[in-house]
N, C-alpha and C positions, 0 to 999 in steps of 0.2 A: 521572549515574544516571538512566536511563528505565526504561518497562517498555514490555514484547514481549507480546502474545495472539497466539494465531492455534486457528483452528478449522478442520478438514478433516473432511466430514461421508461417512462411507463409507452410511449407511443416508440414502436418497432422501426417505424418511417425516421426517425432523427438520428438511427443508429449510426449512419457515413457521419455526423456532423458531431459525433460524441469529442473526438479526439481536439479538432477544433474549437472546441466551446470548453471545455476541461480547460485547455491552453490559454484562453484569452482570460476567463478564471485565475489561473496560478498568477497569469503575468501580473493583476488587479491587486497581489497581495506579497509583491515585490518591498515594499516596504515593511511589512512586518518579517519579513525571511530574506532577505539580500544572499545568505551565505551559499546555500545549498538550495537543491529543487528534489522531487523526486515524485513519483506517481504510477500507480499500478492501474491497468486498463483489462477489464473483461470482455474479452472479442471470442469471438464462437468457438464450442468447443472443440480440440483437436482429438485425433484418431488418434491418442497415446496419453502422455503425461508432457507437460511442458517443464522445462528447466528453464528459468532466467539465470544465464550466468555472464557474469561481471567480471571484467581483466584489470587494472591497471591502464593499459594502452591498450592501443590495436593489433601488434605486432605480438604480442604477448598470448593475448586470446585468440588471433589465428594462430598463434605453435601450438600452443595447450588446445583447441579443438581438434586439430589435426594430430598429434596425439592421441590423444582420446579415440578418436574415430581406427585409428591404427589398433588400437589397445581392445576396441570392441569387438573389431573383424566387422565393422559397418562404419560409414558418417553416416550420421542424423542427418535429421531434416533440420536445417536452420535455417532464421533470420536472422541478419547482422545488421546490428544499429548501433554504430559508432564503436563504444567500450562495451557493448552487450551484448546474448547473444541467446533467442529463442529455441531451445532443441524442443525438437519432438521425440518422444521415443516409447515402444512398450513399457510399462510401468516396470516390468520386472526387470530391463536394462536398464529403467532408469535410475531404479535401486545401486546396480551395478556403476554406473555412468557417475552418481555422487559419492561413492564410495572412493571411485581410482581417481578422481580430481582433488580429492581429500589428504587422499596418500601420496600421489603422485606432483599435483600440480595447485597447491595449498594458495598459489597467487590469485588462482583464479578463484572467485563467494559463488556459490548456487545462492541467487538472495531472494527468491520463489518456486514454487513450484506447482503445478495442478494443471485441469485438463480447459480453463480460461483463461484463467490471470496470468500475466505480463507484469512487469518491474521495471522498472528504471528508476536512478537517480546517480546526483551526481554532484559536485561543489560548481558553484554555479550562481548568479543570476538566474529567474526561474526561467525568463524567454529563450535565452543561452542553451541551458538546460531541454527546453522544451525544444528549440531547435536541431539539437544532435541526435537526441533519439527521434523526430520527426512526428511529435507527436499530433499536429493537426491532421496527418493526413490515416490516424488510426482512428476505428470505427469499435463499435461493441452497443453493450446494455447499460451498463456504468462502470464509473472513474473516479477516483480516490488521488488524491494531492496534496503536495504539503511544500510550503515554502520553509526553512529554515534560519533563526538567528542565532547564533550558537551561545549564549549566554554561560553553559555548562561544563563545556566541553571545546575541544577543537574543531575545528572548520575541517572536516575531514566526510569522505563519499560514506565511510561506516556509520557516521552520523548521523545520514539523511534518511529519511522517512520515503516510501515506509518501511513496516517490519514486517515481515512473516515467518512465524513460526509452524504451520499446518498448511496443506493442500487448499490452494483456492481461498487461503486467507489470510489479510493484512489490514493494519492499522497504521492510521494516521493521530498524533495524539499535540494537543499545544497544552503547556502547565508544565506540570513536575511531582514527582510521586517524592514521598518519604519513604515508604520502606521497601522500595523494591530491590535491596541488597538482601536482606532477609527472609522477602518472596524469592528470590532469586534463587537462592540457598534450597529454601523447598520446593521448589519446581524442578532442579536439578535431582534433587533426590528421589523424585518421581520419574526421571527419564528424559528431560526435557532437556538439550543445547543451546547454548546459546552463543551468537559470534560476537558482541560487542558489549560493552559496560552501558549500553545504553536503557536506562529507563522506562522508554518506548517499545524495547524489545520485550520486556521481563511483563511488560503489559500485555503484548500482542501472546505470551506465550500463556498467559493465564489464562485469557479467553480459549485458548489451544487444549488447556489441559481442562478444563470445564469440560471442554464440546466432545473430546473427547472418551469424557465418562460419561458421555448422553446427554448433555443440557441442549437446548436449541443457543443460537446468539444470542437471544432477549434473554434468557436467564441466564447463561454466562454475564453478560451484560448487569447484569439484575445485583448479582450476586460478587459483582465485583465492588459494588459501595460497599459493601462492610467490610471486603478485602486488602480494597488500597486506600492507602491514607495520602493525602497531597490535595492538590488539585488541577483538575483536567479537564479539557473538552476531548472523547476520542470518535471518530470514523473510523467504520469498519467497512472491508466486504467481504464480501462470501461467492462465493459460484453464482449464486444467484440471490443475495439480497445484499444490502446496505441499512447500516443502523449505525445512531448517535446516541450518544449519552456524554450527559454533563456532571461535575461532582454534586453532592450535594448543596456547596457556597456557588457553586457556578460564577467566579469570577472572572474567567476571561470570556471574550466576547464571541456572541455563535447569532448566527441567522439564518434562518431557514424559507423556502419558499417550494408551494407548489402547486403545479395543474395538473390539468388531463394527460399531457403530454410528460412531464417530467416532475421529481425531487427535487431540489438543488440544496447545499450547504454551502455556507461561504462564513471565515471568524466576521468579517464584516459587509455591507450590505452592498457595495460597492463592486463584489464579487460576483454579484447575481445580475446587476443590473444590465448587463449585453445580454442575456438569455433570450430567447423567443418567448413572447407572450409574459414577460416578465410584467407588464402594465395589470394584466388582468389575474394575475397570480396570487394565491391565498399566503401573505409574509407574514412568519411572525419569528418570536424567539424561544428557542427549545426552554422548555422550566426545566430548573433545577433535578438532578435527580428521578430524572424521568427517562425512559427507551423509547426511541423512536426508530422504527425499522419499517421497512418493505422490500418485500421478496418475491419474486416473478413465477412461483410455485401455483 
């Protein structure tokens, strides 16, 4: 049992108040996820490629940055949030930059990358969580969340949602796939990495190799009911959209709400209900087997 947010802000004017409404969100759904938190935020895009990357401690990811920047003949432009750390860089250093962290400094995860989206996550309570990276006081277009119960697996930060496998794209997922050892196997033989045994991952990387070979999201999306077997609720983002899909039993629990001003996702309704203008909002529940997207194109 975890739980799902996600926010897609249609009115430009609410973008300062994204990071804070995401947060009151996550904390709503502290009870289906106690373990872990984690949440990717789209905030305007940079003059480069961004890295999110992830230490162990603090101490650890300032040596390994400072490294790195040695190793470049430049430091990046960063933001530092707690165990995290936003680089900016040319896309063609940035190639460089995951390449010698890989060989070099294996402690530190790149667990993102692209010229919006931001990463965090972490073992945690979600407000804990939400508090070390600072997330109320982050702004953007929309925001992707995931509370964590570890039923599966250990209580561990490689466990926490979300995943990204492709620039500017990550998933958040509550369920459980059956055969994603076997997708796994062949996404791998395509090209595809993967850092963790997780489920979630081997999802985020499907819609990855779809997109791609040309699909939009919705038909990545689309075309992943016949692919994975289980069941799931998953959120996604992209640069610039957000879309949900449910399996086709859709057994765990999804609610959706929106207006002029915003999308909202929440696994339960409880999530949604701080939002502005939430009274006058069109609620209802995603069906079964259906794509639901919007994109700011």
């Amino acid at each position: 049992m975890c739980g799902i947010v996600g926010l897609f802000l249609k009115d430009a004017a609410l973008a300062p108040r994204l990071g804070g409404l995401l947060a009151a969100m996550l904390d709503t759904m502290t009870e289906r996820g106690p373990d872990s938190a984690g949440f990717a935020v789209y905030g305007p895009a940079a003059a480069g490629l961004k890295l999110t990357v992830r230490g162990p401690d603090r101490p650890t990811l300032d040596e390994g940055l400072g490294a790195l920047a040695a190793a470049l003949g430049e430091e990046p432009r960063a933001v530092l949030r707690d165990t995290h750390a936003v680089l900016v860089l040319p896309a063609e250093r940035a190639a460089a930059a995951r390449g010698w962290l890989a060989a070099h400094r294996p402690g530190l995860d790149v667990v993102g990358a692209g010229h919006r989206m931001e990463i965090y996550k972490a073992v945690g309570r979600p407000a804990a969580v939400a508090a070390r990276f600072q997330l109320a006081g982050m702004s953007g277009s929309h925001a992707i969340g995931h509370t964590r119960m570890a039923t599966e697996s250990a209580v561990t930060t490689d466990g926490a949602h979300p995943f990204s496998t492709g620039p500017d794209e990550c998933l958040v997922h509550n369920g459980s796939l059956s055969n994603h050892n076997a997708l796994r196997r062949r996404l791998e033989r395509e090209g595809l990495r993967f850092a963790t045994r997780n489920d979630s991952e081997v999802a985020a990387g499907y819609l990855t190799w779809r997109m791609q070979a040309g699909a939009s999201l919705t038909q990545a999306l689309e075309a992943s009911l016949a692919d994975l077997d289980g069941f799931f609720t998953f959120v996604v983002g992209t640069a610039t959209g957000f879309a949900v899909l449910r399996d086709p039993i859709a057994c765990k629990p999804a609610v959706m709400a929106e207006t002029d001003a915003y999308v909202a996702f929440g696994s339960e309704y409880r999530a949604l209900a701080g939002l502005p203008g939430i009274d006058a909002a069109r609620v209802f529940e995603p069906e079964p087997a259906k794509v639901y997207a919007w994109d700011r194109h």
